[in-house]
Residue, then its C-alpha position, 0 to 999 in steps of 0.5 A: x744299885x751301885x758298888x761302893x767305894x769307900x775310903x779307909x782310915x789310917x789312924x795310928x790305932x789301926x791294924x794293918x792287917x784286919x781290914x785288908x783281910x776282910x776286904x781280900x785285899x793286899x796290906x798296904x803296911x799302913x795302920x787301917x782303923x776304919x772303913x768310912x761308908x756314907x755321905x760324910x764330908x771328910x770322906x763320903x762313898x763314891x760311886x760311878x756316878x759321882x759321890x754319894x751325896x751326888x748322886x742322892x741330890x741329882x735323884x732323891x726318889x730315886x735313890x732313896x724312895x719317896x717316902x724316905x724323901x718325905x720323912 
């Protein structure tokens, strides 16, 4: 299992209070709308290992099981 590290977005409708709250994580004073989690090209997770989508290539059943991988 990894942690996640996944990539906030600033867009003007954020707060720049509520994800940092969640988060337990100083307000940078930026607006934060959204926290991205995935494999999205604009913004995928990362992990230790790489990115997710990375790290999923390098290992399908591994990462996800082979009947994911069937399916």
């Amino acid at each position: 299992m990894d942690r996640l590290d996944n990539t906030i977005r600033p867009y003007a409708w954020g707060s720049p209070t509520a994800i940092p709250h969640l988060l337990g994580v100083d307000p940078t004073g930026e607006p934060q709308a959204e926290m991205w989690m995935g494999a999205h090209p604009g913004a995928p997770s990362r992990t230790g290992r790489g990115t997710l989508v990375e790290v999923i290539e390098a290992a399908p059943e591994r990462e996800l099981g082979q009947k994911a991988v069937a399916k």
